[in-house]
ZADO-1210 file (C-alpha; in nm, 4 decimals, padded with zeros to 6 digits):
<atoms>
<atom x="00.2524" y="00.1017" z="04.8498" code="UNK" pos="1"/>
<atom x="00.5893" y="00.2313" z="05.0080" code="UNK" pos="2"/>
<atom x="00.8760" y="-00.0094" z="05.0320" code="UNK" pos="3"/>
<atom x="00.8631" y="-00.0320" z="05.3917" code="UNK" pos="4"/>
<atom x="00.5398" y="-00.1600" z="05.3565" code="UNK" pos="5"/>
<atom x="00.5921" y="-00.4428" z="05.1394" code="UNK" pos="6"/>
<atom x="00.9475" y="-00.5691" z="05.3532" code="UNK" pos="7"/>
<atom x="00.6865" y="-00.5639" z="05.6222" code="UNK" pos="8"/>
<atom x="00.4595" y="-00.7393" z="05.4402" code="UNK" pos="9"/>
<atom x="00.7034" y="-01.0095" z="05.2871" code="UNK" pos="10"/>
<atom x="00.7971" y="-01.0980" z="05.6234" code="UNK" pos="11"/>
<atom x="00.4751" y="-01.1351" z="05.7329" code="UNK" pos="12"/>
<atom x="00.3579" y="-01.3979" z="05.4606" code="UNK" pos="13"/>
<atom x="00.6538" y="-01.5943" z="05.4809" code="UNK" pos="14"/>
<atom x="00.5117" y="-01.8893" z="05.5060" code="UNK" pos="15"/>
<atom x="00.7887" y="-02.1024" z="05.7654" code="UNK" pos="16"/>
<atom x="00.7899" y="-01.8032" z="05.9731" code="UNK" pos="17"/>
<atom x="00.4786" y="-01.6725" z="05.9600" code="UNK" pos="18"/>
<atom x="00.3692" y="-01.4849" z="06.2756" code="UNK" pos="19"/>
<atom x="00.0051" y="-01.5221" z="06.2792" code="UNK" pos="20"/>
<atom x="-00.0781" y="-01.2113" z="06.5310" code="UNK" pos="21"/>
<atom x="00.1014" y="-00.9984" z="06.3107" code="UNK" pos="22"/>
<atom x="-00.1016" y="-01.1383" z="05.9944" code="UNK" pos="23"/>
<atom x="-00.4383" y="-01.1042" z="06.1427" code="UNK" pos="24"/>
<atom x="-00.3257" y="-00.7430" z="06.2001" code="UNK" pos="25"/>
<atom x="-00.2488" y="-00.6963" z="05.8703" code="UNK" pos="26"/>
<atom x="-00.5522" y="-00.9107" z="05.7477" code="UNK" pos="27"/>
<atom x="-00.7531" y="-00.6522" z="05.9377" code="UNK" pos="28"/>
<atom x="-00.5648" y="-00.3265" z="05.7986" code="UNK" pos="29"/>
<atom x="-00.6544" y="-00.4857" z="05.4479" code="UNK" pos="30"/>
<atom x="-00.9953" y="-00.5240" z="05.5231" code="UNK" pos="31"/>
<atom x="-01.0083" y="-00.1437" z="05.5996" code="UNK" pos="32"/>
<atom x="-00.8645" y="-00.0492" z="05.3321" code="UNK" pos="33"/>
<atom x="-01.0302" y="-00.2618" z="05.0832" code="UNK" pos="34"/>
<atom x="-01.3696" y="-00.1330" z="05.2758" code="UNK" pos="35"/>
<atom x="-01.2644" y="00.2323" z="05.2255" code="UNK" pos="36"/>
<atom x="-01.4166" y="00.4028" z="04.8971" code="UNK" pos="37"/>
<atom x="-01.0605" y="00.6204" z="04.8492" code="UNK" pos="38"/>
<atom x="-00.8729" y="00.2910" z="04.7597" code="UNK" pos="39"/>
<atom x="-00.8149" y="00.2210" z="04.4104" code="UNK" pos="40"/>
<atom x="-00.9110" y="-00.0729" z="04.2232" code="UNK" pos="41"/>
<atom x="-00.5442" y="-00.1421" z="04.1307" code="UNK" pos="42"/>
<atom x="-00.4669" y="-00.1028" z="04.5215" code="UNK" pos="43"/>
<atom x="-00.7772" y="-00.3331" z="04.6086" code="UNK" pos="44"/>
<atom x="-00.6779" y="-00.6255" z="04.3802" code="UNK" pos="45"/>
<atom x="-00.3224" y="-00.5699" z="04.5229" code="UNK" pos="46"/>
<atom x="-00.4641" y="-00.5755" z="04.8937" code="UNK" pos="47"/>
<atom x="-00.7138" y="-00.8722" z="04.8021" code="UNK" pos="48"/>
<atom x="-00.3831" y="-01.1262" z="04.6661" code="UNK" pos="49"/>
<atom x="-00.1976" y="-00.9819" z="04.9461" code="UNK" pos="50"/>
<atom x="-00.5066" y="-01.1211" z="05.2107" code="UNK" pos="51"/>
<atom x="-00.5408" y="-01.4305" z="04.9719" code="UNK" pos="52"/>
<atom x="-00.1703" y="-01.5106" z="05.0542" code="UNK" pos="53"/>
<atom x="-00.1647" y="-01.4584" z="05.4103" code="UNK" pos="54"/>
<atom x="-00.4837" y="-01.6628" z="05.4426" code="UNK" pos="55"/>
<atom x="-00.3086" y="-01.9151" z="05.3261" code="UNK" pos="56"/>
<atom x="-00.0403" y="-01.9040" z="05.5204" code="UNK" pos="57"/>
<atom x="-00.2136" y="-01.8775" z="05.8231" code="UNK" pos="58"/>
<atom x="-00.4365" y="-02.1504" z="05.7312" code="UNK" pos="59"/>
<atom x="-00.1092" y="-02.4014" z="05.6767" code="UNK" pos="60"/>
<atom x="00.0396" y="-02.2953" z="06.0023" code="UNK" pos="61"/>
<atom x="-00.2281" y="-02.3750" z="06.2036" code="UNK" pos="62"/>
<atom x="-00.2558" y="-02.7512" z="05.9988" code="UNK" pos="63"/>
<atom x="00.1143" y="-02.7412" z="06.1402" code="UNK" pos="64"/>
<atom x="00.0139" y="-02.6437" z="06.4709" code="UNK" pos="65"/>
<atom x="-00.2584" y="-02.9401" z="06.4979" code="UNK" pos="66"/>
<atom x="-00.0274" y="-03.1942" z="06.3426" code="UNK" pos="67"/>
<atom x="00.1989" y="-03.1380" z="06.6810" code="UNK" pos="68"/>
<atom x="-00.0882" y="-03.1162" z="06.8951" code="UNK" pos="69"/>
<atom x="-00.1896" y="-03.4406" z="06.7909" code="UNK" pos="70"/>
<atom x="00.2016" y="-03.6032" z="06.7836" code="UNK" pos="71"/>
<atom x="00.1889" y="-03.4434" z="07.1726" code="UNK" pos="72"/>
<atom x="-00.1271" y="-03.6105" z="07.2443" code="UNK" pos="73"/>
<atom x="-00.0442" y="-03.9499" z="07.1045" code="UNK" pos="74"/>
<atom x="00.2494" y="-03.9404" z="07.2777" code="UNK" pos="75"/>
<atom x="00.1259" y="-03.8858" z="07.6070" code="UNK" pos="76"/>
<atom x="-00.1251" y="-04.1386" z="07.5794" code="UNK" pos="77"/>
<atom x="00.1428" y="-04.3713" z="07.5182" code="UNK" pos="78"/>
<atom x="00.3572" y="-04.2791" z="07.7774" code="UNK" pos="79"/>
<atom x="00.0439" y="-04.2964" z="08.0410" code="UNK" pos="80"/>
<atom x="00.1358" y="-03.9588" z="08.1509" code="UNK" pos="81"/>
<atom x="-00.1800" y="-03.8564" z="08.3776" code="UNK" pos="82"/>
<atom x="-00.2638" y="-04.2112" z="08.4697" code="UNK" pos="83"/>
</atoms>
């Protein structure tokens, strides 16, 4: 993989600033290229950590993301906003 690629991808699994539109796009480009018969086996265990890791970041931002949709909700039903 070039070097481009993997400042690309380091950004991308950064896990406090993950951008999750950009990691389903690469979660998809792996998938492609794991489901292409020219890629390697040392390039598809690369790809396959590489998806691992950005499913789990994904998966802890969006715990993030419902852990403030919840604070927002419990606060507005405190506050009686909508009432």
């Amino acid at each position: 993989m070039a070097k481009n690629d993997d400042i690309k991808k380091d950004e991308i699994i950064d896990k406090d600033n993950i951008v999750i539109e950009d990691a389903f796009k690469r979660l998809e480009e792996i998938n492609n290229l794991l489901s292409s018969p020219e890629t390697s086996l040392k390039d598809s265990l690369a790809l396959y950590a590489e998806g691992v890791k950005l499913v789990s970041a994904c998966k802890d931002s969006l715990i993030d993301v419902e852990k403030e949709i919840q604070i927002l909700n419990e606060s507005d039903n405190n506050s009686g906003v909508g009432e």
